[in-house]
C-alpha positions as CSV (number, residue, x, y, z in Angstrom):
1,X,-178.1,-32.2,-58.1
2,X,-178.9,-36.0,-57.8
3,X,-176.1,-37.8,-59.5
4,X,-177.8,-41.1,-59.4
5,X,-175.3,-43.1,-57.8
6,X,-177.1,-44.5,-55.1
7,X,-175.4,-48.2,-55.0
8,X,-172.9,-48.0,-57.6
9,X,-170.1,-49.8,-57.0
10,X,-167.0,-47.7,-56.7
11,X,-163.4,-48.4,-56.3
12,X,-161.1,-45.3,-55.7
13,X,-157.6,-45.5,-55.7
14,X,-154.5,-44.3,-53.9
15,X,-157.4,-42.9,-51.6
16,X,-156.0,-43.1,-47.7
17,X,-155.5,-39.0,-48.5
18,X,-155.3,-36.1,-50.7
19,X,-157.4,-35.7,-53.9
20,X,-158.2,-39.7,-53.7
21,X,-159.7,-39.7,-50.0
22,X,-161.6,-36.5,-51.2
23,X,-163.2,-38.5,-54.1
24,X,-164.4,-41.5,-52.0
25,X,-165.4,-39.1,-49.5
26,X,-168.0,-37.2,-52.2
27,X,-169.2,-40.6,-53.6
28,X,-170.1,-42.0,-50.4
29,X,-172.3,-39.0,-49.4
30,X,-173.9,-39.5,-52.7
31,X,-175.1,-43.0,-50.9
32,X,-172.4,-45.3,-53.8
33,X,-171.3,-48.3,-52.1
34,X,-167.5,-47.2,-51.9
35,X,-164.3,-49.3,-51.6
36,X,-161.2,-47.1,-50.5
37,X,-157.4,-48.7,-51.9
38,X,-154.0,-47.6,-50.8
39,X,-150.8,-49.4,-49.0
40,X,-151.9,-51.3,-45.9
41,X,-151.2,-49.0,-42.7
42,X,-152.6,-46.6,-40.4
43,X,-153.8,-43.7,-42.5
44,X,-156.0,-46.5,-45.0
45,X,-157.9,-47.3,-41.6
46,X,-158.3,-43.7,-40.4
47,X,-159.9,-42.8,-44.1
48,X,-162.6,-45.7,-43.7
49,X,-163.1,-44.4,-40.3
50,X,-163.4,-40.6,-41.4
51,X,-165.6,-41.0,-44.5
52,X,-168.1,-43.7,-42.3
53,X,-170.6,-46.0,-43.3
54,X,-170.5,-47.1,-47.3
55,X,-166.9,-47.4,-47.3
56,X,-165.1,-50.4,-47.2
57,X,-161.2,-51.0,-47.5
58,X,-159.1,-53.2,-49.8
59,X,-155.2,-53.0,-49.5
60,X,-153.0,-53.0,-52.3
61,X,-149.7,-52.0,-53.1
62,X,-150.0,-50.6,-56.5
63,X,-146.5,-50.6,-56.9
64,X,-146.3,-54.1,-57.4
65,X,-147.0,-55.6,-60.6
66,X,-150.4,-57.6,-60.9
67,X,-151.6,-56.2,-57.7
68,X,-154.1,-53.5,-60.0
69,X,-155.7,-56.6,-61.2
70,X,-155.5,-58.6,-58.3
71,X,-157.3,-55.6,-56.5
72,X,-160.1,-55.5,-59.4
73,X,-160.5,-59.5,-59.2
74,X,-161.5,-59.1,-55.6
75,X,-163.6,-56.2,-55.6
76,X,-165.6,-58.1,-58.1
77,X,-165.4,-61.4,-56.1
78,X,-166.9,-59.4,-53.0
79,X,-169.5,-57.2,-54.6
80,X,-170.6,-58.8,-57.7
81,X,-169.7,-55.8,-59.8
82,X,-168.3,-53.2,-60.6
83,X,-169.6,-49.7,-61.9
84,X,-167.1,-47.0,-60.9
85,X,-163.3,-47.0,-61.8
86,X,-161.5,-43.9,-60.3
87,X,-157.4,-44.7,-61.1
88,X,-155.7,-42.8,-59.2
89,X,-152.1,-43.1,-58.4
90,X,-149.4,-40.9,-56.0
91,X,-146.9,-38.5,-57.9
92,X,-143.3,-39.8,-58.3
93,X,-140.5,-37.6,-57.0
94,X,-139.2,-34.0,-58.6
95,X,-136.6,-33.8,-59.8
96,X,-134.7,-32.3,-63.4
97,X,-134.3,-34.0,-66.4
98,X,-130.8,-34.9,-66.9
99,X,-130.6,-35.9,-63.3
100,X,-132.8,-39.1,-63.5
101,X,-131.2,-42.4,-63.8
102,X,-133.0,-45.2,-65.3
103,X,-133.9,-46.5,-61.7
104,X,-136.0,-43.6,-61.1
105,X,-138.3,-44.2,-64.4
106,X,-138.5,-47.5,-63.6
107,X,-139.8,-46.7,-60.5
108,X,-142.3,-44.1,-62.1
109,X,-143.6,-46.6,-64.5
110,X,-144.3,-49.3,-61.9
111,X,-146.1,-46.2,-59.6
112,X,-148.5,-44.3,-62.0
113,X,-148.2,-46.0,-65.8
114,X,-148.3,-50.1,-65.3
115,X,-150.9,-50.0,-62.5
116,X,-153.5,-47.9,-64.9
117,X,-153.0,-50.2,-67.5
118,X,-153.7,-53.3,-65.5
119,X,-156.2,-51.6,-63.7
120,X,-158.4,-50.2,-66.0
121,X,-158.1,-53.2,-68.9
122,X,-159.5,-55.7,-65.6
123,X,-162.7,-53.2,-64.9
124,X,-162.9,-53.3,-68.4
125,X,-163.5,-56.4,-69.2
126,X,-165.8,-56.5,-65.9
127,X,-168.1,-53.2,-67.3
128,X,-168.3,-55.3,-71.2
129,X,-170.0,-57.8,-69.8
130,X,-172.1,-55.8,-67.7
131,X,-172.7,-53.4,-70.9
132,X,-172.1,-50.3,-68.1
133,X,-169.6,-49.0,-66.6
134,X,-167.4,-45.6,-66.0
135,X,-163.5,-45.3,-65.6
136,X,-162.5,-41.8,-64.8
137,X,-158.3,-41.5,-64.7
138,X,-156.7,-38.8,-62.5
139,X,-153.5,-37.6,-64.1
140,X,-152.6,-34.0,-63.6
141,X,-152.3,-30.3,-66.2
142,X,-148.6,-31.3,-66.6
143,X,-149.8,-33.2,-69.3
144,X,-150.4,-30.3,-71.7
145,X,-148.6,-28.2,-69.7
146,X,-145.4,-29.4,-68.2
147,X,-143.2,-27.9,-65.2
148,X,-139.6,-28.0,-64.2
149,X,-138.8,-30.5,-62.3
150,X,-142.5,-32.4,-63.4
151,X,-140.3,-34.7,-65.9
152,X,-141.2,-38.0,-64.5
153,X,-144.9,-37.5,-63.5
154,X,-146.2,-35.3,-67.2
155,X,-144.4,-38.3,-68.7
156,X,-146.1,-41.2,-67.4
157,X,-149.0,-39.3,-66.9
158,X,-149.1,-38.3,-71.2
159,X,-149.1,-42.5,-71.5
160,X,-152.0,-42.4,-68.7
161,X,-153.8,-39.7,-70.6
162,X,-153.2,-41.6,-74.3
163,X,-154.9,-44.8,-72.9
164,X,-157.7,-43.3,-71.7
165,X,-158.3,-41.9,-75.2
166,X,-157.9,-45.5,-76.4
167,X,-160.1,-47.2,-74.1
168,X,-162.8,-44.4,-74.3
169,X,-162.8,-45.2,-78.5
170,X,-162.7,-49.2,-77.9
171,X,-165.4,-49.2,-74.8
172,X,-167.9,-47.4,-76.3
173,X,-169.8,-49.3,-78.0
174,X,-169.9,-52.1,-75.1
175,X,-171.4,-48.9,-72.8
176,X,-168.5,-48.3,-71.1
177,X,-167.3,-44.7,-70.6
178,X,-163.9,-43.3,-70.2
179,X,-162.9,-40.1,-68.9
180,X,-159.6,-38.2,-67.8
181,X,-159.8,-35.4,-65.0
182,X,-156.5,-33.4,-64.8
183,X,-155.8,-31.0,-61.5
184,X,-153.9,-28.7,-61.4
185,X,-152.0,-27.0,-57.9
186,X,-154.3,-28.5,-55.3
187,X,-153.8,-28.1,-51.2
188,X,-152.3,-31.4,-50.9
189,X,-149.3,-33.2,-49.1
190,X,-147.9,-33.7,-52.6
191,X,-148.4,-30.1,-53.6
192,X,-146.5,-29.3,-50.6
193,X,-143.9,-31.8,-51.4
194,X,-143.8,-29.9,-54.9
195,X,-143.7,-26.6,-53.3
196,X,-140.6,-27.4,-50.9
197,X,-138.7,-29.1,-53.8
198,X,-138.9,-26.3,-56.1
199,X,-137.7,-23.8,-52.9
200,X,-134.5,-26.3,-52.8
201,X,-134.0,-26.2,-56.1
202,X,-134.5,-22.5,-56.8
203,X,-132.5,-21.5,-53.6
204,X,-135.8,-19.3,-52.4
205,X,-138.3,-20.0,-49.3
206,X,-141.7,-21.9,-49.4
207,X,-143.9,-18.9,-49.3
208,X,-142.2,-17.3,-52.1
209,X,-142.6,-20.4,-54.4
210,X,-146.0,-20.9,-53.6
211,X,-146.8,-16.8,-53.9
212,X,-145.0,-17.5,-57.5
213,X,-147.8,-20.7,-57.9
214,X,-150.4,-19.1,-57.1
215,X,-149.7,-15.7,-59.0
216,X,-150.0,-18.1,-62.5
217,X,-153.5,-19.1,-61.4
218,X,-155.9,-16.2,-62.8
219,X,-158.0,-17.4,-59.8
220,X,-155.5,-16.3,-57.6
221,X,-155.7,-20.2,-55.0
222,X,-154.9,-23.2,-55.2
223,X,-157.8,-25.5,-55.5
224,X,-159.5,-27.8,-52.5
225,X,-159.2,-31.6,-53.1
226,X,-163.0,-31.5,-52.8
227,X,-163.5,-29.4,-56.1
228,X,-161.4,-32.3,-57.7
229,X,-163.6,-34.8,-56.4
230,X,-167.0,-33.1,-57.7
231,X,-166.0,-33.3,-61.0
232,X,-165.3,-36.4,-61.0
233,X,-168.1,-37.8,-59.3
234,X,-170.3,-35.5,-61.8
235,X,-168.2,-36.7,-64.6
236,X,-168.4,-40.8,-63.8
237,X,-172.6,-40.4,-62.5
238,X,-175.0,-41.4,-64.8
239,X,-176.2,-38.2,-65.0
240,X,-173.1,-37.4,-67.5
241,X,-174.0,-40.5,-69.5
242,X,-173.5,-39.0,-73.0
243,X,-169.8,-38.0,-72.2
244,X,-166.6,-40.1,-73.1
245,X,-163.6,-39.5,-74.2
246,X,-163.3,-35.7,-72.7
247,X,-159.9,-34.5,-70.2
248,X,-160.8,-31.9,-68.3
249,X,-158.5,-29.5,-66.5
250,X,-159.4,-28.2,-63.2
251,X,-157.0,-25.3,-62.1
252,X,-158.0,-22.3,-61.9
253,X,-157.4,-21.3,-65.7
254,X,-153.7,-22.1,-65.2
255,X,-153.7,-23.9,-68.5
256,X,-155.4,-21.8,-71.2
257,X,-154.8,-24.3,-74.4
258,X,-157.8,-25.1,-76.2
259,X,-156.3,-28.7,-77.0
């Protein structure tokens, strides 16, 4: 299927790896003119040089506040526009409950929460006056289904998930769509990372932990990053024009709620 994005504009975030690189990675083949964001460093470089022509890089440490808009304010500068919002941001650590301190939520605001808000609200304003534009947010199935451990992450991630319901009611009318897309266990560095803290915390080995992941997933794997990335390229084309508003969960039928 053509999915019409053939010069879009696209900036992908927290995309040197995992689900992120996979996403830039599927909207460069479908010819989008695609801008790749994470820290500055070795593995940002080797993911422009792995995806190829189409992608370009622009460093920014999310984690500092006003760098989302910052980052927005030069794609624009650079390319004129800007069509295709993917927000993406890393996981913050696992961990119980009662055991975070108010450090650690601070932290997890400043890494998934504040640099949505600031990014999305800049693109925002950017896609208004263009009268298009598409903002797809990556959060995760721990927001209508939350894990052990998951405490930080389905927190910030619920506020994630509540703005993009705002944003897709207010952009509407200006032609702008917004969109969630929520994985679920995906082969991943940070499902890995996932997988060994739940073996500490449960006192059992890797492979049993992920046997006991995988056995909740009716379709017995975990998915590939790229499965992640084609909905998401199929969800912020033109070809899926008349959607906004919709989170969609991609994980196996892990999470079975019809809300």
């Amino acid at each position: 299927m053509d999915l019409r994005l053939d010069g879009q504009v696209v900036l992908v975030t927290a995309a040197s790896k995992g689900i992120g690189f996979a996403v830039a990675e599927r909207f460069a083949r479908e010819g989008a003119t695609v801008i790749i964001s994470s820290r500055e460093g070795a593995s940002l470089d080797d993911a422009v040089e792995r995806i190829g022509s189409g992608v370009t890089k622009q460093a920014a440490d999310l984690t500092e506040d006003g760098s989302g808009t910052s980052l927005i304010e030069r794609v624009i500068a650079e390319h004129g526009r800007l069509d295709i919002l993917v927000s993406n941001t890393p996981g913050p650590r696992i961990m119980p409950a009662l055991d975070t301190t108010d450090e650690d939520w601070e932290a997890a605001y400043g890494a998934l929460l504040r640099p949505a808000v600031q990014l999305s609200r800049r693109a925002a304003k950017q896609m208004c006056l263009q009268g298009s534009g598409s903002i797809v947010f990556l959060t995760s199935t721990w927001v209508k289904q939350p894990a052990v451990g998951g405490v930080l992450s389905s927190t910030m991630r619920s506020g994630v998930s509540a703005l993009a319901k705002q944003l897709a009611l207010e952009l509407a009318p200006h032609g702008v769509r917004v969109n969630q897309v929520m994985p679920g266990a995906t082969g991943t560095a940070r499902m890995r990372d996932i997988i060994r803290a739940k073996s500490l915390q449960h006192a059992t080995t890797e492979d049993e932990e992920r046997a006991t992941t995988v056995r909740d997933i009716p379709l017995g794997r975990w998915a590939e990053a790229a499965e992640i990335a084609d909905t998401v390229a199929f969800l912020a084309s033109p070809v899926s024009s008349f959607s906004t508003g919709i989170a969609i969960n991609i994980d196996g039928g892990a999470v079975r709620s019809t809300l």
